[in-house]
Each structure stands twice: as structure tokens, then as C-alpha cells.
N, C-alpha and C positions, 0 to 999 in steps of 0.2 A: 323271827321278828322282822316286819319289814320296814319300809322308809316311815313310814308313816308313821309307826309306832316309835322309830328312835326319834324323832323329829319331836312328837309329844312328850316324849324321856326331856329332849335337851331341851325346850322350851314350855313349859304348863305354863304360861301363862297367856301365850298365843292362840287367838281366837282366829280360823282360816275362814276367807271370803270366797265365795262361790259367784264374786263378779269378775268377768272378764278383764283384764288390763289390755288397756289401749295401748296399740304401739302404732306408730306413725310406718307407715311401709314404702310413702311413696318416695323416691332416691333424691338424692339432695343433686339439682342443678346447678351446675356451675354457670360463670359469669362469661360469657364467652363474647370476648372482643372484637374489634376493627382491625385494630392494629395489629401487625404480624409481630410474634413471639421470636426474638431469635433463639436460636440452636447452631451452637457454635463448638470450635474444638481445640482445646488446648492440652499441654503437656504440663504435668505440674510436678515434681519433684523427678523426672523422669517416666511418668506414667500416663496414661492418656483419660483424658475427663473430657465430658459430654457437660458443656451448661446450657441452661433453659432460664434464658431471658427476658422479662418485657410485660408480663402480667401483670394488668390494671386491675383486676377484680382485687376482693379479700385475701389477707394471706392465709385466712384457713381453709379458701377453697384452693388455692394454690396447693397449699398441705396436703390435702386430698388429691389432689391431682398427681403428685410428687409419689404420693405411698402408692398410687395405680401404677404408674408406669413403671416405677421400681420392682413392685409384684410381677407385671406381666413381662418384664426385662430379665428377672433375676438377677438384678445386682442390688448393690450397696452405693449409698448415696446420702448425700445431709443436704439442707435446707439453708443458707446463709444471705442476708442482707438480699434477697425478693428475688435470689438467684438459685435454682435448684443445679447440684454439682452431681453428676453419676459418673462411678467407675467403669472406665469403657468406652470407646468410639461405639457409638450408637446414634450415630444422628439421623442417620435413612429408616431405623426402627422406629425411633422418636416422631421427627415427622410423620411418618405414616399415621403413628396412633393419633397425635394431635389432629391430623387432617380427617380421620373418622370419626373425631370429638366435633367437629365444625371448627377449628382455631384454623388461624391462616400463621403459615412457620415461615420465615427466613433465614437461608442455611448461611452464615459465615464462618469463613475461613477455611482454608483447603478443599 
């Protein structure tokens, strides 16, 4: 029995369509600002955090921007009040990626 046929088993009363579903392919653009973004470095309960500051676009493309860099970092990170927090001194990786994005970064502190 293959998919097909269980698929008929759990649903008879579904009638399958032979049109194509549209999906959208083309990548969602971000908003990409003037003003420079900082990237700063702080210690916070004794541990060291990477914030990413200053983003005038939407916060959902911020969101998206957040789960990129997070992905291509490997680490753990949360989204709080239009500031993105990562686990980790990473501020020369950070800029980097934002400067291959087209953003302009300004590094504070240490």
C-alpha cells in the first residue's frame, strides 16, 4: 500500500487538484538603514553578551535578521525591547556579517 492509497483510507472525502500551488520564492528584503546600528559589549550576570542596537526598520525584519546571524554564529540569543542580545563576544563577526548585509555598524565599548 502506498502513500496514496493510505492518504485515500484517511481522508475519502478529499478530492486532489492537479494545479500547481504558487509560492512566492523571491527572499524577503530588508530595510537597510543610514544610520549606523551599534554593536556593543557588555557582561551581564558575569558572562559576556554581544547587543545589536539602532534598527529603524520593522521588528520583524529585525527578527529575521536576529535568527540569521544567530544561525550563522551558533549561538543562543533572545530579541528584547528593539535590542538583539547574543551569547558571546562576537562583535568582529557581527560587523562583518552586517557590513556584507549593506548596514553601516558602530562598534562601542572596549
Amino acid at each position: 500500500m502506498n502513500l496514496e492509497d493510505q492518504l485515500k483510507n484517511l481522508f475519502p472525502d478529499h478530492v486532489p487538484s492537479n494545479e500547481p500551488e504558487e509560492i512566492d520564492d523571491t527572499p524577503h528584503q530588508l530595510y537597510v538603514q543610514k544610520e549606523p546600528m551599534i554593536c556593543k559589549y557588555e557582561k551581564r550576570k558575569g558572562k559576556a553578551t554581544t547587543i545589536i542596537e539602532g534598527y529603524e526598520g520593522e521588528d520583524e525584519d529585525f527578527k529575521i535578521l536576529a535568527k540569521e546571524l544567530k544561525t550563522k554564529l551558533s549561538v543562543g540569543g533572545s530579541f528584547k525591547d528593539g535590542a538583539l542580545i547574543l551569547q558571546g563576544d562576537y562583535r568582529d563577526k557581527i560587523m562583518q556579517l552586517l557590513k556584507e548585509k549593506g548596514f553601516k555598524v558602530k562598534r562601542v565599548g572596549g
